[in-house]
Structure formats: structure tokens, C-alpha cells
N, C-alpha and C positions, 0 to 999 in steps of 0.2 A: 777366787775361792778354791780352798783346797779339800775338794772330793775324792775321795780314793772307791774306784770302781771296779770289782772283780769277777773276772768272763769265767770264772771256778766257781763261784759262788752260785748255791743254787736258788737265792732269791731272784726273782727278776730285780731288772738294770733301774725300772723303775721307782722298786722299793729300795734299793740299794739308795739312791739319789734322796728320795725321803728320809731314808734314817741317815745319811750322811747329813744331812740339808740341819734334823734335829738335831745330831750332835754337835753342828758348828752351835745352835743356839745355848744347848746345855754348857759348852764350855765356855761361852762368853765370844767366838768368832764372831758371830751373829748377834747383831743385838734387836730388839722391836724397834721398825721402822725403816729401819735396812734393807737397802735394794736386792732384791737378787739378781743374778747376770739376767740377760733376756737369755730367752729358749734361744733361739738359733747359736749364740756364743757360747751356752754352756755345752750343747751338743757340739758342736765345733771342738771345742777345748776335749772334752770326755769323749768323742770319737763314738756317740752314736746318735739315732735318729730322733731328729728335733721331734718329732710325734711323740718319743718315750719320755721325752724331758717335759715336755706339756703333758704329759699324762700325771707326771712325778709333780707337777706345780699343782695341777687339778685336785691331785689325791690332798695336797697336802693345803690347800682352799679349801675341801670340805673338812677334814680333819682340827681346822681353825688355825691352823699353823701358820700360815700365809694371808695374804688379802692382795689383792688386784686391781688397781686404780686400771681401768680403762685407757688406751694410747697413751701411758705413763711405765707401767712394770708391774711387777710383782715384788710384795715387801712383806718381811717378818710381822707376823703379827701381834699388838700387844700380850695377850695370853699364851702367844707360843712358849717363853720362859716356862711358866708353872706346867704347863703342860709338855715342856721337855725333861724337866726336872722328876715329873713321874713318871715318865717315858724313861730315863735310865736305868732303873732298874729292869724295864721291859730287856733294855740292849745292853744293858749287864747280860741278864741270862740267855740272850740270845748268841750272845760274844763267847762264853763260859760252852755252850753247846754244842758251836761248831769247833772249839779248839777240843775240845772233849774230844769231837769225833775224829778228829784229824790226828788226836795225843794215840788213840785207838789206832789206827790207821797203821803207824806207826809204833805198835805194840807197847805202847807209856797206859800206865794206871792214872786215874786222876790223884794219886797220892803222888805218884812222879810227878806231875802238874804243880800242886799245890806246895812239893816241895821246894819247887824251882824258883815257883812263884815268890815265896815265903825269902829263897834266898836272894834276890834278886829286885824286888820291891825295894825301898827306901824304909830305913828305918822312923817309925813315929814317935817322938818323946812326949 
């Protein structure tokens, strides 16, 4: 599974992992009923503490995103779809906020952004 994990980022690693985890399912990576790695392999892979990846599986069991057959895994759960599908707009604007800050950072207006944007997106017919 391809999680992209960033030590600059100021969310914690754990929610980093959750919203990663939703966006496989929003774009189709993921589908319900789909295993996820075990904790120990995905921390192995992502280079940190199996404790934070079980936290990231736990948050994301209550949140209904997940379910957990017992000495079996953890797997996507039927409802995760609709509930990643309104979750993107959440990580649209969360996505849109940290590039804002960073366009800032770097002395760009969000009008620089939007133009860039605009040039560089795929034309729609």
C-alpha cells in the first residue's frame, strides 16, 4: 500500500496514516473488505512505531472506517466508501490550507496558486 508520510507535517504520524488510509479508499486503492497490512509490516515499511500504526487502525475502527476480525486483520469497512467520499471535501480543504501556508511561506498569493493551478490541471470538455 502506498502511504505517503511527512516528518514536516504538523499533523501527527497517526492521523497522517488515517487520512492516507481514507484516501486509498476515496480513490478506489482500497476497496470494502480489503485487508490492510498488519500493524507490525506497515510500521516496518513507514519507518515508525508499531504503537502509532495501531493507534491509526483504532482511530480509524471507531470512526467506522475499518473493522477487525480478531487473529485474522483489519479490513476496510463496507461504509468506509460513502464516508470517504464526504471525507474529501474534509482533505480537499485540509490539502488547499497547508499549500496556502507553504504558497505564504514562500511569498506566492493564493491567486499565484490558483493560477498555476488553472494552468497546469487537465483541461475538462
Amino acid at each position: 500500500m502506498l502511504l505517503n508520510i511527512d516528518p514536516n507535517d504538523s499533523r501527527p504520524v497517526f492521523r497522517q496514516i488515517t487520512d492516507e488510509v481514507q484516501r486509498c479508499v476515496a480513490v478506489g486503492v482500497l476497496k470494502p473488505g480489503e485487508p490492510l497490512p498488519a500493524v507490525r509490516s506497515l510500521a516496518a515499511e513507514l519507518k515508525v512505531n508499531p504503537n502509532t500504526v495501531q493507534h491509526a487502525y483504532r482511530t480509524m475502527e471507531q470512526e467506522g472506517i475499518v473493522y477487525v476480525k480478531r487473529g485474522i486483520g483489519t479490513f476496510v469497512a463496507a461504509g468506509a466508501t460513502k464516508a470517504s467520499a464526504s471525507r474529501q471535501t474534509v482533505i480537499a480543504r485540509q490539502l488547499a490550507e497547508r499549500t496556502l501556508r507553504e504558497a505564504y511561506r514562500h511569498g506566492l498569493l493564493a491567486s499565484d496558486l490558483i493560477a498555476a493551478l488553472q494552468e497546469i490541471a487537465p483541461r475538462r470538455r
